[in-house]
C-alpha atoms as one frame of an Amber mdcrd trajectory, in Angstrom:
protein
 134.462 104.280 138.063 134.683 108.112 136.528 131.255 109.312 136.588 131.291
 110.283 133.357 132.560 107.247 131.683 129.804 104.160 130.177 129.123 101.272
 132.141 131.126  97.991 131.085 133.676 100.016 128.814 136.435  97.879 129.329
 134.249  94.569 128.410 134.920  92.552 125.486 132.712  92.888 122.405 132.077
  89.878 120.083 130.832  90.840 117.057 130.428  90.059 113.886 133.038  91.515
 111.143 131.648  95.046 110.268 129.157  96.032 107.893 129.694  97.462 104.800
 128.253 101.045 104.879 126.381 102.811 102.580 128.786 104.964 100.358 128.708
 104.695  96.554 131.939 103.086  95.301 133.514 106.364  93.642 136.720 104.890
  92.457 137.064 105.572  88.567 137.626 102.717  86.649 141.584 101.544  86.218
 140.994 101.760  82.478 139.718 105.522  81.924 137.707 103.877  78.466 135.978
 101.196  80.498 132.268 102.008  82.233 130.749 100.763  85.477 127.647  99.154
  84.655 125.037  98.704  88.011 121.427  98.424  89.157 120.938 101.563  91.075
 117.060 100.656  92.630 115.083  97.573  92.964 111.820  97.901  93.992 110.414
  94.125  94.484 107.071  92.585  95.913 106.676  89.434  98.070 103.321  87.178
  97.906 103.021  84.693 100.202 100.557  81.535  99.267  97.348  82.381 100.260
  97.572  78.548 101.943 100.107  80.034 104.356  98.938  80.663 107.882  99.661
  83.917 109.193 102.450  82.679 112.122 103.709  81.018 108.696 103.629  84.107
 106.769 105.351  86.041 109.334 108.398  83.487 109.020 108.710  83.582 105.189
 108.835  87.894 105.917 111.448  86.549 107.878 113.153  84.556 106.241 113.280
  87.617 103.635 114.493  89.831 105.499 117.549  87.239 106.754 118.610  86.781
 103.167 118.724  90.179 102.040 120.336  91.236 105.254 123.023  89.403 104.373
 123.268  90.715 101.268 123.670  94.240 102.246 126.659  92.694 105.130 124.237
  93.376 107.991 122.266  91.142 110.090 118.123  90.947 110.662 118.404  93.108
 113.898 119.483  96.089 111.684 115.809  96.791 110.888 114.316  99.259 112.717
 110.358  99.504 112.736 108.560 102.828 111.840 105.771 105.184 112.995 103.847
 104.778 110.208 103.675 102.529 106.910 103.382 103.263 103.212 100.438 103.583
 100.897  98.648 100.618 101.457 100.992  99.245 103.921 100.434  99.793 107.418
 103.501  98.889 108.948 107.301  99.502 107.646 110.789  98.844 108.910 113.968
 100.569 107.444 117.267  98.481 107.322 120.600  98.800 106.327 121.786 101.881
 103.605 117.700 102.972 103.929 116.586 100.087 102.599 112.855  99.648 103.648
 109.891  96.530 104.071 106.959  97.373 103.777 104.024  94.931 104.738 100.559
  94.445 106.798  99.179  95.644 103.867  95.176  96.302 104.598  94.230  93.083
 102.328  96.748  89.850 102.097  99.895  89.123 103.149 102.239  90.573 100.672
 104.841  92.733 101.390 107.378  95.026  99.795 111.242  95.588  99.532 112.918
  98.642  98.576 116.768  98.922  97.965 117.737 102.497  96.868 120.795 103.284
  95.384 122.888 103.091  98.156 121.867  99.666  99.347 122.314  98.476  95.660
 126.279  99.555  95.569 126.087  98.160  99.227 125.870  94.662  98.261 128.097
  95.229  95.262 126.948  93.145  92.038 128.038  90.102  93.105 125.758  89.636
  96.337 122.936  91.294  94.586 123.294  88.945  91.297 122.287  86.032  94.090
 119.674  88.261  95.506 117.999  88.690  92.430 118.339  85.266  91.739 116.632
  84.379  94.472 113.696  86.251  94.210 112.891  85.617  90.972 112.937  81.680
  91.763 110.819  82.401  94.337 108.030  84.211  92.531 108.534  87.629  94.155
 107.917  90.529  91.134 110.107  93.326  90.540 108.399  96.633  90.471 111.159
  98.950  90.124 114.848  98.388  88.349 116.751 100.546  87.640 120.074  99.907
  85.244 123.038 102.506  85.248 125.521 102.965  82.808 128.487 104.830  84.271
 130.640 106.513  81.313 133.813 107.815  82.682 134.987 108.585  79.178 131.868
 111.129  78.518 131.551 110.432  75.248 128.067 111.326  74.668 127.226 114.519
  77.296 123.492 115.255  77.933 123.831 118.305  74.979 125.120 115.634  72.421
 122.293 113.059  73.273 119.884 115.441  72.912 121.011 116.692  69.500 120.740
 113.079  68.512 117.508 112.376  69.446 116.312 115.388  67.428 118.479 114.046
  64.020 117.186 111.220  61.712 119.533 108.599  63.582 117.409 107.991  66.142
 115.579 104.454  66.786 113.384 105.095  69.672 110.161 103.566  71.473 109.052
 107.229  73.383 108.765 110.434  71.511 108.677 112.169  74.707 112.083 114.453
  75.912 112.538 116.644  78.738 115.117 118.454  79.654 116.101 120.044  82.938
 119.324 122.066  84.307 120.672 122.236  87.727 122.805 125.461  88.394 124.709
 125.923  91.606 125.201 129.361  92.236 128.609 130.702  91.976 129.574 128.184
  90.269 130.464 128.064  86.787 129.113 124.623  85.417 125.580 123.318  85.787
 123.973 120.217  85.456 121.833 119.705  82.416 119.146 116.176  82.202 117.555
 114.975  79.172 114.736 112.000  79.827 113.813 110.166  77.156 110.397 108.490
  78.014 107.022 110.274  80.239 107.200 110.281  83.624 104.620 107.796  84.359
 106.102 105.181  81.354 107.293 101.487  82.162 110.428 102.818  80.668 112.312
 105.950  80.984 116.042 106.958  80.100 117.984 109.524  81.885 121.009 111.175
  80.887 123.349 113.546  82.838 126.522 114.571  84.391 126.750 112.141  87.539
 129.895 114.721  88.102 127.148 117.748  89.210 125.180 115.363  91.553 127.504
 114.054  92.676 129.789 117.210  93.609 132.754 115.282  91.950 132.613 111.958
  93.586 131.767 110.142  90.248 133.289 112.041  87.648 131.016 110.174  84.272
 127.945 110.707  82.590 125.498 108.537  83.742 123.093 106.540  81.661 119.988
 105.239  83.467 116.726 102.665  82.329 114.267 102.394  85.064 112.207 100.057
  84.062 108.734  99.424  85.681 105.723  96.827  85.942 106.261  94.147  83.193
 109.708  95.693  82.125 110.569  96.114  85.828 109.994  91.934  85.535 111.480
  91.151  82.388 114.821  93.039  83.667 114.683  91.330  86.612 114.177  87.996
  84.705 116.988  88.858  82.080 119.668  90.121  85.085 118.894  86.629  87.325
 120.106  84.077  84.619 121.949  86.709  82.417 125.243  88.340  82.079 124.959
  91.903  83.482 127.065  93.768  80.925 125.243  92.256  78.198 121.889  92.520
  79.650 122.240  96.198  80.316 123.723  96.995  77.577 121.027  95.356  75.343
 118.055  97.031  77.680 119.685 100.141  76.596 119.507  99.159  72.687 116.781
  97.972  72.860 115.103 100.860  74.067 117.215 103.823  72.062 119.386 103.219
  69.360 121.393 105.506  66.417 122.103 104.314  63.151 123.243 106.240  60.824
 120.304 106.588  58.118 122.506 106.892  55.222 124.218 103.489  55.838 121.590
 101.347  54.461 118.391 101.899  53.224 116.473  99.331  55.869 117.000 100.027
  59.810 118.326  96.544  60.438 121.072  97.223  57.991 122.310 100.096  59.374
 125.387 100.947  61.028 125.278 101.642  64.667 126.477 105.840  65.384 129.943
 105.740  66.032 129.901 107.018  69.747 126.774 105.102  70.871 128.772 102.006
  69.335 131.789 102.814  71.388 129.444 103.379  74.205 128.228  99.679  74.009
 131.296  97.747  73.804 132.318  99.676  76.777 129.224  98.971  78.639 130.130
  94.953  77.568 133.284  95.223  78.721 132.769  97.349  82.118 133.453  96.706
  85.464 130.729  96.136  88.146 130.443  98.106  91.415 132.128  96.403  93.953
 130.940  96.672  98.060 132.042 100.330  99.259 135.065  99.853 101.354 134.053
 100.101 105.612 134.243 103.738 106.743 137.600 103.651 109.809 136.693 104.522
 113.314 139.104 108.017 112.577 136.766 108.627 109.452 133.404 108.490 111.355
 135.251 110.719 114.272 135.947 113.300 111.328 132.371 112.924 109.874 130.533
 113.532 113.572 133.080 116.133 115.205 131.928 117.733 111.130 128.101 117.102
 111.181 127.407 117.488 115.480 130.385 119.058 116.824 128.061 122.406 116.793
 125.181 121.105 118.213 127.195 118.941 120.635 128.556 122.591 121.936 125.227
 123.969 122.721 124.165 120.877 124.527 127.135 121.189 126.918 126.470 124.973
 127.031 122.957 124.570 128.060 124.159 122.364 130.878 126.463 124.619 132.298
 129.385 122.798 130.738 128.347 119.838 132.546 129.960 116.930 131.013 128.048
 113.994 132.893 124.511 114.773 130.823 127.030 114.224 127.660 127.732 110.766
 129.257 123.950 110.570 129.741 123.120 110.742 126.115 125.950 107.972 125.345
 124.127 105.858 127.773 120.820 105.935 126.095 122.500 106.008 122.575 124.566
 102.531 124.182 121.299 100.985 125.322 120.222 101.179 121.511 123.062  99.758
 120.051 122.720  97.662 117.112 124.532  94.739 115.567 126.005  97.410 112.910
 127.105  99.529 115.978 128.898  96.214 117.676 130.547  95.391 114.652 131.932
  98.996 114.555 133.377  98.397 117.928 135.204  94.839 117.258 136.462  96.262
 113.929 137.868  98.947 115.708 139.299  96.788 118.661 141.071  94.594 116.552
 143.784  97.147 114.758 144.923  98.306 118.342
């Protein structure tokens, strides 16, 4: 066997079929006038009966942990424990697109589940739908949610929404606006955020160019509710047995509204602003994020000759060009293969 080649190469690998990874579905809409509506963070806590013993309290963690592995595509071995816990938890494990469990807490058994961003579009709205479903039958308490509006169209930009909520259109439950801009230098645009709601609120509305932040990949104005505490549990409530364009859509009402004041004398009566109004019936009629497509073997190549190809270089430099400590590393990094990493391989194996 060449020295510098891994032990058991030419072995067969059964896997599973491969994970989805963590990218953000970018793809714009087929209609350009349609949204994407999502949840972009859920934040939820577990508590076990207090009747539980603790071996059975360690198996309903588990049993967690099984069920929302599979809705992010990955399996329970994903989840790798941590050095240290988080706030009053003492012990943590991160999973699949940085999702992270947090638990051992210093008094009771509950435990905590956090799914940024990236996990959410992960699962796509489909999976997550059942995940929230099944929380919320199970008693489990949403913390965090946050609802996104993706607007393609960018009919209202950050500027315009922040013009409005200074007019007499505005229906509003916070009085409170800030407004920050991002500026790249040498570049000409920048990125410019209005919040609608304090910092530490149950509620709070963001508004800006997803386009900036993104550096192009989502090319819309993105609208965005966290909700927290009660709300956090209401939306969770409201998304588990509700349609998801509606309910976002009438979170977002419900929380800021325009109508135009000299419609009709009462509120109720009014007409909705024009914009916002065409804003909602896209948000009612938009398409859900669906699970990012698997990165190709030739992609992640790309991405690590990119990222390490550099650092790789020293490495063999500081070994004299030696390229059997390079195998060395692959050894170790093969010993610590995970099911994600196996899938990988099969995937891979199977279109040559």
């Amino acid at each position: 066997m060449n020295s510098n080649s891994l032990p058991n190469d030419n072995e067969p690998i059964s896997a599973p079929d491969p994970v989805t990874r963590g990218q953000k579905n970018t793809l714009t809409p087929e209609n350009p006038k349609r949204c994407r509506v999502s949840v972009d963070n859920l934040s939820v806590t577990y508590h076990p009966s207090s009747s539980l013993s603790p071996l059975r309290a360690e198996q309903y963690m588990g049993d967690v942990i099984e069920l929302v592995s599979s809705a992010l595509g990955g399996a329970p071995g994903d989840w790798i424990e941590q050095e240290q816990g988080f706030k009053s938890y003492r012990q943590s494990l991160i999973g699949p697109a940085n999702s992270r469990l947090h638990f051992n807490p210093r008094n009771g058994s509950d435990f905590n589940l956090s799914l940024p961003g990236q996990a959410c579009q992960r699962a796509g709205t489909e999976r997550l739908r059942m995940f929230f479903s099944s929380f919320v039958d199970a008693g489990a308490k949403a913390r965090r949610v946050d609802l996104a509006l993706d607007d393609y169209e960018k009919r209202i930009t950050p500027a315009r929404f922040l013009e409005e909520l200074r007019g007499p259109n505005k229906v509003a439950h916070s009085k409170k606006v800030i407004t920050m801009t991002g500026e790249e230098l040498g570049m000409p645009e920048t990125g410019e955020t209005v919040y609608l709601g304090g910092p530490k609120s149950a509620r709070r509305l963001r508004v800006y160019d997803k386009s900036f932040e993104s550096g192009g990949l989502i090319d819309a104005i993105r609208w965005e509710l966290q909700e927290r505490k009660r709300a956090a549990e209401k939306a969770a409530y409201d998304l588990a047995h509700g349609n998801w364009n509606e309910v976002i859509c009438s979170r977002l009402v419900g929380y800021v509204d325009f109508k135009e004041r000299e419609s009709a004398p009462r509120i109720q009566d009014r007409d909705r602003w024009g914009l916002y109004e065409e804003l909602m019936e896209g948000a009612k009629k938009a398409d859900a994020y669906f699970p990012a497509e698997d990165k190709s073997m030739e992609e992640i190549k790309e991405w690590f000759v990119k990222q390490n190809g550099p650092i790789l270089a020293v490495l063999l430099q500081h070994n004299g060009g030696d390229l059997s400590a390079i195998a060395e590393y692959a050894r170790d990094g093969r010993r610590r293969w995970r099911p994600k990493h196996l899938a990988l391989i099969a995937s891979s194996k199977k279109k040559y």
